[in-house]
N, C-alpha and C positions, 0 to 999 in steps of 0.2 A: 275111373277116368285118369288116363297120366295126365300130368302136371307139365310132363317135359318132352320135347323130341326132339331129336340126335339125328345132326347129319354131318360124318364124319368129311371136311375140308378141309383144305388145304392152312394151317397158320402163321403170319408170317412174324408174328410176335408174343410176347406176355398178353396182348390187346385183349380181351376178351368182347366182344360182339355178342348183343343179348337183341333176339327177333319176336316180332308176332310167329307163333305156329301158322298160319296162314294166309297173312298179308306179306309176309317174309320183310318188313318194315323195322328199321330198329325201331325198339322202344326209349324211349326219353324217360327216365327220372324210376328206372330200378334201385330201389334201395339191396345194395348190397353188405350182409357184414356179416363177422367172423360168428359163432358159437359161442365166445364170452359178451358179445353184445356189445365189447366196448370199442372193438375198428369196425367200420364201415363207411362205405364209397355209394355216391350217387353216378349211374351214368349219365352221358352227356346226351346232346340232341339226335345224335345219330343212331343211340342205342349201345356207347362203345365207354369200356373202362381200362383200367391199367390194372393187371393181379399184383403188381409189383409191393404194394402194401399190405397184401396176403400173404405172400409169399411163405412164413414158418407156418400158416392155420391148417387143421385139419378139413375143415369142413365149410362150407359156406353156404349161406341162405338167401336165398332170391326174394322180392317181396312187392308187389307194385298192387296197386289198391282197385285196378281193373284187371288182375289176370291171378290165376292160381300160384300158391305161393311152393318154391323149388329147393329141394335142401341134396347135397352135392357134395364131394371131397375135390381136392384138389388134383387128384390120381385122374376122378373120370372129368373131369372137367379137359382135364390134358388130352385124354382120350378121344375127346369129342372135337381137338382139333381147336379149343379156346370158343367155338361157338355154340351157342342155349338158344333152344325155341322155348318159347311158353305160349301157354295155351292161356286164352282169355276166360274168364268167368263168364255165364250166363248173367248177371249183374252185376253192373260195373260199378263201383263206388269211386267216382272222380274225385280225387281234393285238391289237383291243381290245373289251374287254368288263364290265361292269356284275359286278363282285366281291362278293367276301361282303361287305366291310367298306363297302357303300353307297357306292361312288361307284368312278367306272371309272379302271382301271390297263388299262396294259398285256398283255397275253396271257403276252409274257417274262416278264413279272415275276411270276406268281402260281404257286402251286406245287402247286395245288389243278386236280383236273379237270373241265371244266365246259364242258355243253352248252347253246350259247343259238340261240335261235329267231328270225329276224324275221317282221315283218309280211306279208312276200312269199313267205316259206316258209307262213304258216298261210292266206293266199291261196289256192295253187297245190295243198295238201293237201286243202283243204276239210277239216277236221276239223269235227264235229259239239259238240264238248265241250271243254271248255279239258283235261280228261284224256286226249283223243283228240290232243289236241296233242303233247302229251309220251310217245304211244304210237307216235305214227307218225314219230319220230327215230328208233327203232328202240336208241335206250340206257335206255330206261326200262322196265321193265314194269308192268304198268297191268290190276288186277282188277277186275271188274265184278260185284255180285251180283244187280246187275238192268239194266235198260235205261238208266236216268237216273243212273246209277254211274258210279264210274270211283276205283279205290284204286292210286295208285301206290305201287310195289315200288322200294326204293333202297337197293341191295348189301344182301339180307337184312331191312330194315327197312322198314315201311310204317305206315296210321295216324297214331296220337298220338308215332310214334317218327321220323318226317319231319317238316317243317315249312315252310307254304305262309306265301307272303308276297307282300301287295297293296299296290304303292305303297308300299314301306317297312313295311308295317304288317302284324305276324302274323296271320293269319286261323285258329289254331287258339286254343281255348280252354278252358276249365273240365270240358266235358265230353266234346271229343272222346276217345275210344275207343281200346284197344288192337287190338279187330277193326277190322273194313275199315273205310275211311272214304271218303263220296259228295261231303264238299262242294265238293269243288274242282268239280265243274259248276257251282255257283253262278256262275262267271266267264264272261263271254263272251268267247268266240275273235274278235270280230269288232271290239272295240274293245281287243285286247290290241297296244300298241305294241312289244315286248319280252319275251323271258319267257329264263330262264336255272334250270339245274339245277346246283348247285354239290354235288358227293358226297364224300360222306365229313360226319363231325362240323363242323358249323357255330356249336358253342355258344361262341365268342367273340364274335363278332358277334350272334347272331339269340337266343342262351339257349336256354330248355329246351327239350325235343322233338328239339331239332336232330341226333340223333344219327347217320341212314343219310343227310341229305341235307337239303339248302335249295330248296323251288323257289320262285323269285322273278319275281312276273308284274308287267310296269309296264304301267301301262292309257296309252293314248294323250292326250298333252297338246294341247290347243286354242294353234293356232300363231299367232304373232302379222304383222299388216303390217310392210313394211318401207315404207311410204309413210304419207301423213296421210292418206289414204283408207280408207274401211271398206272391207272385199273379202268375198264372202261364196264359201266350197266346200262340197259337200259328196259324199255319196257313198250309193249304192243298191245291196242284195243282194238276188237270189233265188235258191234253192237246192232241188232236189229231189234225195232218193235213194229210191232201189226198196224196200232190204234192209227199211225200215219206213215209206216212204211220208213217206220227210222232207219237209217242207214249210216251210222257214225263209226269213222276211223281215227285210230289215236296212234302216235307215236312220240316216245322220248327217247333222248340219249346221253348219259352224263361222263365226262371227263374228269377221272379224279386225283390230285394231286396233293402234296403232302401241304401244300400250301397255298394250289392252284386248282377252281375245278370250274366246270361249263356244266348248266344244263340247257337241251334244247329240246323245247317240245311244239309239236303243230297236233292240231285237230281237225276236222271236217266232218259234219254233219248235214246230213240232207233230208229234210221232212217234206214228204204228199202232204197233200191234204186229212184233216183231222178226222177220222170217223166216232160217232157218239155213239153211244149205247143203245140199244132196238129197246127195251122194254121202258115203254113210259105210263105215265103214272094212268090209274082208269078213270081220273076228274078231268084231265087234260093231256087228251091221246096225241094230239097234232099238236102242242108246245115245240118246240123247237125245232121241226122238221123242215129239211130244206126244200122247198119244189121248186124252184128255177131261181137259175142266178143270170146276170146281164150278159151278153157278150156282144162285141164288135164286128161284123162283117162286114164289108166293101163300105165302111162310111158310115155305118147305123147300125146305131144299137136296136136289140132284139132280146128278148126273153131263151134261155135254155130251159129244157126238162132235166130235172136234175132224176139220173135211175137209180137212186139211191137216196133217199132221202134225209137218212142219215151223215152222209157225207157233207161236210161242213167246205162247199166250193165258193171262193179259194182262201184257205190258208194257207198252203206251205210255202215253204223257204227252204235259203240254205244259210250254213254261217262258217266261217272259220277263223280258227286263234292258234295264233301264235305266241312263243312262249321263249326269251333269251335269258338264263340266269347268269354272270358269273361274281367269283370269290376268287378274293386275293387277300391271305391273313398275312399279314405283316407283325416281325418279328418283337414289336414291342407294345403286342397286347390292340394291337389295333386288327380290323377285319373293314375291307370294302368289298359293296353288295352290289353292283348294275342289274336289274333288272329291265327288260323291255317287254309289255306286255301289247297284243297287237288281235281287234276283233273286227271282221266287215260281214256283214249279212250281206243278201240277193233283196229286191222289193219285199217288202211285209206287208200283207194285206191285212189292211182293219175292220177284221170282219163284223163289230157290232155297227160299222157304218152302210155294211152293204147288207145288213138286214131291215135295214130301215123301209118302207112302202107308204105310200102317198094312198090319197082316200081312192085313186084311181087302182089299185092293188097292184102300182109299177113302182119298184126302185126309185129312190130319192138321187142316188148315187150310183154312176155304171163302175166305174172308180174310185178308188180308197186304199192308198197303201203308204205305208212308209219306203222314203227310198233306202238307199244302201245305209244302214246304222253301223255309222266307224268309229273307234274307238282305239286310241294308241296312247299307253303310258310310257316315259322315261323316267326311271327314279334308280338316282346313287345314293347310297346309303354308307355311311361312315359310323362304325360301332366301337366303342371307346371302353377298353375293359379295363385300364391302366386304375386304382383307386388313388385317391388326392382328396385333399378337404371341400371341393367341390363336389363332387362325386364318387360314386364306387365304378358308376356303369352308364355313359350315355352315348346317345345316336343323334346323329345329325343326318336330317335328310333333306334333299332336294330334288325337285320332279316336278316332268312338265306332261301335261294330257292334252290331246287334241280331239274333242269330238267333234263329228258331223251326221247331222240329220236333215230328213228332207218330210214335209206330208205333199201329196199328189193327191188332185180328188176333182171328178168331173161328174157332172150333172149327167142323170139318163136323159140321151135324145140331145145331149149337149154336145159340141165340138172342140168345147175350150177346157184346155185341161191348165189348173192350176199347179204352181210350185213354189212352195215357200221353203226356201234352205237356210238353214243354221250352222253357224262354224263358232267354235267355242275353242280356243286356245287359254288352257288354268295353269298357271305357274306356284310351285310351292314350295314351303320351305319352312322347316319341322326342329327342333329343338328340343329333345325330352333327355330328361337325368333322374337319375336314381340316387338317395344317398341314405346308409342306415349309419345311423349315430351310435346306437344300441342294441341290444335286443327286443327295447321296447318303442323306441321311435325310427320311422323310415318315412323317408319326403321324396315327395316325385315333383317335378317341374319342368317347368318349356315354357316357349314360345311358337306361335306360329304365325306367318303370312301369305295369303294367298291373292293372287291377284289373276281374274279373270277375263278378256278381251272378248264381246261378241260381234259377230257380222252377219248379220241377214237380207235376205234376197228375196222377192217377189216376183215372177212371171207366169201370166198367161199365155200357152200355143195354141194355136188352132189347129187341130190334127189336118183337118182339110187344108187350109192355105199352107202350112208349113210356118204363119205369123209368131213372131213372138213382140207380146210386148210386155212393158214393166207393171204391177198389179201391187196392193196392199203387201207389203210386208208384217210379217206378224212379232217383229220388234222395232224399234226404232232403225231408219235403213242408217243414219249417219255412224251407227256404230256404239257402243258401250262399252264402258269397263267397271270393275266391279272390285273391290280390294277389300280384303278383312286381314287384321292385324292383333295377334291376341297374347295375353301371360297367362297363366294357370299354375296354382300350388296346392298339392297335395298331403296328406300327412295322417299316417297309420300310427296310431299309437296302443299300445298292448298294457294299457296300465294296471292288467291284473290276467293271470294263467285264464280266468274264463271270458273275461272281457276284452275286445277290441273297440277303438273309435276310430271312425274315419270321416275328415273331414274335408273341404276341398274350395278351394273359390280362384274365380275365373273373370277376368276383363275383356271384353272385345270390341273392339270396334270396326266399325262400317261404312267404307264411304261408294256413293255410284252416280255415277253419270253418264245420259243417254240423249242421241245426237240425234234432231229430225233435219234431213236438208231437202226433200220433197213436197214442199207444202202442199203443191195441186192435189198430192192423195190424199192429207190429212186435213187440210185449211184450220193446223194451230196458229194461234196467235203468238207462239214461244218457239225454238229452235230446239231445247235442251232440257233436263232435267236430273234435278242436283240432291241427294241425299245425303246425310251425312250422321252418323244414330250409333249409338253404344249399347252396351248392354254386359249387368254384371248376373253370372246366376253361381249359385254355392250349392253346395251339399254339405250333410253330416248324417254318419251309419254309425251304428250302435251293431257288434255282434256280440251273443251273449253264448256261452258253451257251459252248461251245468254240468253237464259230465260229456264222456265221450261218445255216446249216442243222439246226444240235442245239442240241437243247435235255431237257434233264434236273431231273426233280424228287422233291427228297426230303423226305417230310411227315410229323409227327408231331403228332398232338392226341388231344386229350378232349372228349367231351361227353355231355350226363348230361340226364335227363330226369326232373322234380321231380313227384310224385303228385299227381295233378288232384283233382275232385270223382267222376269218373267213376271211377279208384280206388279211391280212397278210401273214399266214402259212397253207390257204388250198391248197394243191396239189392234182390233179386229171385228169383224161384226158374229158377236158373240151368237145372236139368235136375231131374225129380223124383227125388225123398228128397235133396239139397242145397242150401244156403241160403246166399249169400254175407253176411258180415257187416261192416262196418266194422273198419280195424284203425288205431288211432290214433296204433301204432309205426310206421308204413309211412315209408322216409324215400327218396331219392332213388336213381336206377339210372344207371351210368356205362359209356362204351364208352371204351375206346384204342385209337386207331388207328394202323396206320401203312403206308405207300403209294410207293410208287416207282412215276416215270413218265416217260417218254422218248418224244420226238417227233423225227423227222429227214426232212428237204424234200429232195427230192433233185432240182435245178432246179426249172422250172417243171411239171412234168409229176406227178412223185408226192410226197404227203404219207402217212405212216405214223407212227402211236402207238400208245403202249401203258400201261396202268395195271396194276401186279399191288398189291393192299391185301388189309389183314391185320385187324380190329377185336375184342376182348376185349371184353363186356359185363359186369360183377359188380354183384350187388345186381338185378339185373333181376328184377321185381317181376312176381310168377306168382299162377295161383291154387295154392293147399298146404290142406291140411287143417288145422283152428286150433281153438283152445278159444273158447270162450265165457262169460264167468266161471263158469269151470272144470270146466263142461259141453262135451262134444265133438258131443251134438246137442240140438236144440232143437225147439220145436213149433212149425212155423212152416203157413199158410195150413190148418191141420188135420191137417195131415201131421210126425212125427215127422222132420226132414233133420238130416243129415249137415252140420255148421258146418264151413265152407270161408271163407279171408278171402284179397287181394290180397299178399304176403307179399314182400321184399326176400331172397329164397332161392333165387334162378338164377345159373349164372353160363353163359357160351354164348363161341362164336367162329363169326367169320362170315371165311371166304375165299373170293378170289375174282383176278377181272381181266379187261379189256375191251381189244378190239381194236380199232382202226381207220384205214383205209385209203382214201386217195382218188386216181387214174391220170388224166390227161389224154392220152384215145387220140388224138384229136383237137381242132382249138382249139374246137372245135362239141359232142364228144362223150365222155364222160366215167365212168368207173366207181365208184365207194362202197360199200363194206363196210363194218358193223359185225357184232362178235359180243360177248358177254358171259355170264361165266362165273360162278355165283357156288353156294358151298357154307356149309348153316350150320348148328353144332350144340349142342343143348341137353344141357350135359354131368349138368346134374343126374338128368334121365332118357335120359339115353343116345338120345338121339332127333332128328332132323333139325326145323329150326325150319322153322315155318309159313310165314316171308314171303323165304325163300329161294327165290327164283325159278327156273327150270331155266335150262337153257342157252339163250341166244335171240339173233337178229340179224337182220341185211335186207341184200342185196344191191342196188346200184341202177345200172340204166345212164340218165345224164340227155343228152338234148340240146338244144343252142340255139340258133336263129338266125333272127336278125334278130324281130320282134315272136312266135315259135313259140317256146315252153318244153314239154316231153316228157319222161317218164318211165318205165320200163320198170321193175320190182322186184319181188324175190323176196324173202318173210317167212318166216322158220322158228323154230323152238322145238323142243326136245329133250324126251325124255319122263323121268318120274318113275315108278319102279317102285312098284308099291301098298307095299310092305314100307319103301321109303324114305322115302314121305310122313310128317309131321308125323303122331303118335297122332291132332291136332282134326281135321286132315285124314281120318283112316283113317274117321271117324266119323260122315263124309256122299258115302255108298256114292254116292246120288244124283246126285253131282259127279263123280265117276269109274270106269273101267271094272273089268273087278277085274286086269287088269293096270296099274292107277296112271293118272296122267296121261301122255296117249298125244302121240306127237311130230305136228308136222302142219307144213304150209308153204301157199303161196297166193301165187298170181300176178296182177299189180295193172298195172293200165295208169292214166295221167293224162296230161295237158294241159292247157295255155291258148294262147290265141290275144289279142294286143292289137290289135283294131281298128287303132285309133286312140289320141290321147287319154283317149278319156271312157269307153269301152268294152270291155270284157273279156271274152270265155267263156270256161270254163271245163268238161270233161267228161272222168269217167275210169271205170274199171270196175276193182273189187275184187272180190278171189276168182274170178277168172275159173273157174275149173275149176268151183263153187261147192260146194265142199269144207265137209264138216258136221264142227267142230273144238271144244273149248271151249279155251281159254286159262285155264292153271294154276289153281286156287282159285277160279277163276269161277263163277257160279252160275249163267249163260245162257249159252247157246250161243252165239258169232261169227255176225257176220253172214254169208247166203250170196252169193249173186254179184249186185253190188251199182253199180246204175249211179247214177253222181252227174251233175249238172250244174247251174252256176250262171253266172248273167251278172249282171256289176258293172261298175256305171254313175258316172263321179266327175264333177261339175258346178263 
């Protein structure tokens, strides 16, 4: 198998340009060096070096620890015009990677386990969702409760108890939720340069929420000339699947200057409705099948026949993102980043609501959708390369996000359609430094501040009269704001060739305040409510390297997640005859974790690791039964309920451990396994938690050669016995069989082909069997046998 391919262009200097063989992507961090071993150059982010310190060598050696290694003269190097494809290995041995503490270390060094993604893998997968990304690694698990979803699962914890990160900058805020959470689709897959899943507590670095996991997505940077010529790239997607009639188009274009560049990208996607799988299981044939959904005619609802039973009516959507990058590097070591990042979906219907049926076997709900889901980030970024006694390397960042969400839901045979809207306005502002003292000690530090504004709305219309009037809002209507304020210090220390320590600790604090100025809907006795709560969590990792095939790590941290608005101050009628109420003692919920994990390379051929983690939660904030000034109920929307508040009265443990394995059968052809195991329980009611995932993994046989990449894999999932589900679980029959959630697998074929240069297809088929499954806590069904294909065009 060559090692290298040659495509004789155009050179406009000594530059040398080093590419993927088939993403045609520079590569980042080639080690280059001479024949005596003692010069050699790293390239840069873009893939690009200077020979100019080679210049008298004969010969030179390529080397990067995911792609085959390339040995060269200086003669053909010339020959080729200064630019090198390399061809990737069937096993990739990663050792650097984009860490908790914002900025990249080594792989040895870190003591934490973590999965990251490139550009070339979300290529080759076609993932539909920036959730479908982190589903199909096959270490994450990822619930859906409708089509345009996607809630990832991180060891036991999911939601507002994870924590998503754009470009630096947290994308959770004031009101996300402790049930499932959708918005991480707002990101597109198709301008994500990077994305990494770092598990376990991340609250030194990243603060609150961080408790089961980080995932941290970098959007793609506008790259600059290495000439005084403008250059212009850019790049084209089309993409259809069957399962829902995907329809997605992509387009970028970047401006590149020696000092100055743009990128700009849009997407559009448009999903029908979901089809599942025909073959269902022979204990339970009619599980999930759809036979009529509501619809509206002249004024009244009516039952449909659905002629497909399989067909999941309605799901689809649409969405589109927008994408502005620019760069402007300034001549004294300084670099500014603008970013505008921009997503709005069509209605999204919440299909686990519109399966819901009353003893009369009619719909609960004719309506259930989410409205338009918007989403827009501003973030500049200022990166400081200049080194001083403060620092070698740091960024300052600032950035404002604006979301808006809406839920709509009306009653079958009802005429009033409800709307409760959310506006959420997050302001931020980021502080991180870098400084190495030695070869043995390197410190990372910040600060951060965010402050969040919410506004929510309430009304009822009557479809017949055209009425509208004001109705419960589902956060306080007078308004909220929400502020967190934080330091964190880091510090790697190498105090021996096999040992590393890393240790870390973190301050934050919390303040929130929410306005009620409606009394007729609430009949509180208070106007407002005031929190105001701290919270310190640390770490310390132990890496151990006996030799240069093992490697061992031992982790110990905290992290703790501070009560939001959603908390805190949402009122609503949770279920009838109960009322949640504000609780203004609510103070912060803490996990401890601790983790042991070992990796060992045994030559070139197999890699094998393993994580087993341990995590303690106390103070984990449930709903409880609560007084009311010093009523236990109250009369809320006419109705005498049961006063219920979000209460600091859990305590839980979550166990678990993941496997993974990767064999080079051949230099072409290649095996991977993961599996993951995770168990979690709520000791207060004796009961298994909700976002403990079952058993899950994927097998994969991959091949490659020459411009042909191939995939062969097998998905499985383990089942949950009805009796072991989570009680919130037991209490939507609709999601599951009455033996629990049931185990299931599925067989997946993919490929791509690279023309050339500028052209790519790509085609694969999921679910081959097309197997009718849901995936744990899901509220739709998986897709059923599901042909994808898309051709990608780069200019």
């Amino acid at each position: 198998m060559l090692g290298i391919i040659f495509l004789p262009l155009q050179a406009w200097s000594q530059t040398l340009k080093i590419k993927d063989a088939i993403s045609r992507q520079g590569i980042a961090e080639v080690v280059v060096y001479a024949s005596d071993n003692q010069l050699y150059r790293q390239t840069n982010h873009q893939g690009e070096l200077s020979l100019d310190p080679f210049i008298n060598e004969d010969t030179l050696f390529f080397q990067h620890p995911a792609y085959q290694e390339v040995k060269l003269s200086l003669s053909e190097i010339q020959q080729m015009k200064y630019r090198v494809y390399m061809e990737e290995k069937v096993i990739q041995m990663p050792e650097a990677v984009i860490m908790v503490n914002r900025w990249e270390q080594n792989k040895e060094e870190i003591p934490h386990q973590i999965v990251s993604v490139k550009p070339s893998d979300i290529a080759f997968q076609n993932p539909q969702t920036a959730a479908d990304i982190l589903d199909k690694t096959g270490q994450v698990f990822v619930q859906k409760s409708q089509l345009g979803g996607g809630s990832p699962m991180i060891r036991g914890f999911s939601a507002n108890s994870v924590l998503i990160v754009v470009d630096g900058v947290r994308m959770n805020n004031a009101i996300f939720r402790s049930g499932n959470l959708q918005n991480i689709i707002n990101i597109d897959p198709s301008i994500i340069g990077e994305a990494e899943v770092v598990f376990g507590p991340g609250s030194v670095i990243y603060g609150s929420d961080a408790l089961g996991g980080v995932m941290d997505f970098h959007t793609r940077l506008a790259q600059y000339s290495t000439s005084d010529k403008l250059e212009i790239e850019g790049s084209a997607m089309a993409r259809y699947a069957s399962a829902n009639q995907e329809k997605t188009g992509h387009f970028d274009i970047s401006l590149k200057g020696r000092r100055f560049s743009a990128l700009t990208s849009l997407t559009y996607s448009d999903f029908d409705d979901l089809r599942a799988g025909s073959k269902h299981t022979d204990e339970f044939p009619d599980f999930g099948k759809r036979y009529n959904y509501a619809v509206r005619t002249r004024g009244e609802d009516s039952l449909a026949s659905n002629p497909d039973v399989n067909m999941q009516v309605p799901s689809g959507y649409r969405q589109i993102n927008l994408m502005q990058k620019l760069q402007y590097r300034l001549a004294n070591k300084t670099e500014l980043v603008y970013g505008l990042l921009y997503s709005t979906t069509s209605d999204i219907p919440r299909y686990d609501r519109l399966i819901v049926y009353d003893e009369n076997g009619l719909p609960e709900d004719a309506e259930w959708y989410y409205g338009p889901q918007e989403w827009m980030m501003h973030s500049l970024k200022a990166k400081f390369y200049q080194k001083n006694k403060m620092f070698d390397e740091a960024k300052l960042t600032v950035a404002y996000q604006y979301f808006e969400e809406s839920r709509n839901d009306r009653g079958y045979q009802s005429a009033n359609l409800r709307t409760r809207t959310e506006q959420v306005n997050a302001y931020t502002i980021n502080f991180d430094a870098d400084k190495v003292f030695n070869p043995k000690h390197q410190m990372f530090y910040g600060a951060e501040m965010v402050y969040n504004t919410v506004a929510s709305e309430g009304t009822r219309k009557n479809l017949n009269t055209e009425e509208v009037e004001p109705t419960s809002t589902r956060y306080p209507d007078g308004g909220s704001e929400y502020t967190t304020a934080a330091l964190y210090l880091n510090h790697k220390w190498n105090f021996d060739p096999h040992f590393t320590l890393n240790t870390g600790l973190r301050y934050s604090r919390v303040w929130l305040e929410s306005r009620f100025t409606e009394n007729s809907l609430y009949d509180f006795p208070y106007d407002q409510i005031s929190l105001n709560t701290g919270a310190l969590s640390g770490s310390a990792g132990l890496v151990y390297r006996p030799d240069a095939s093992w490697q061992l790590n031992f982790l110990l941290s905290s992290g703790f997640r501070s009560p939001n608005v959603d908390d805190a101050g949402k009122v609503f009628d949770s279920e009838p005859g109960n009322v949640v109420v504000p609780n203004p003692d609510l103070g912060p919920e803490y996990s401890y974790n601790g983790e042991i994990g070992v990796s060992k390379r045994i030559g070139e051929k197999l890699r094998a690791e393993g994580v087993v983690f341990y995590s303690w939660l106390r103070d984990a904030m449930v709903r409880r039964n609560y007084s009311f000034n010093g009523m236990d109920s109250i009369l809320y929307d006419g109705e005498l309920s049961r006063v219920q508040a979000i209460a600091n009265a859990g305590k839980a443990y979550v166990f678990g451990f993941s496997l993974n394995a990767e064999y080079t059968i051949l230099p072409e052809l290649a095996l991977q396994s993961t599996l993951t195991y995770t168990s979690g329980r709520d000791l207060e009611q004796d009961a298994a938690l909700r976002h403990a995932a079952p058993l899950f993994g994927s097998t994969r046989l991959s091949y490659r050669e020459g411009k042909f990449r191939g995939e062969f894999s097998v998905r499985y999932n383990g089942a949950i016995a009805y009796e072991d589900l989570a009680p919130s679980e037991q209490n939507k029959p609709y999601l599951y069989t009455e033996d629990g959630a049931l185990a299931w697998y599925t067989l997946n074929l993919i490929g791509n082909y690279q023309f050339n240069e500028y052209l790519q297809f790509s085609g694969g088929m999921e679910n081959i069997l097309d197997r009718h499954y849901w995936p744990y806590s899901s509220g739709i069904a998986a897709p059923g046998r599901n042909l994808i294909v898309s051709l990608r065009a780069h200019f």
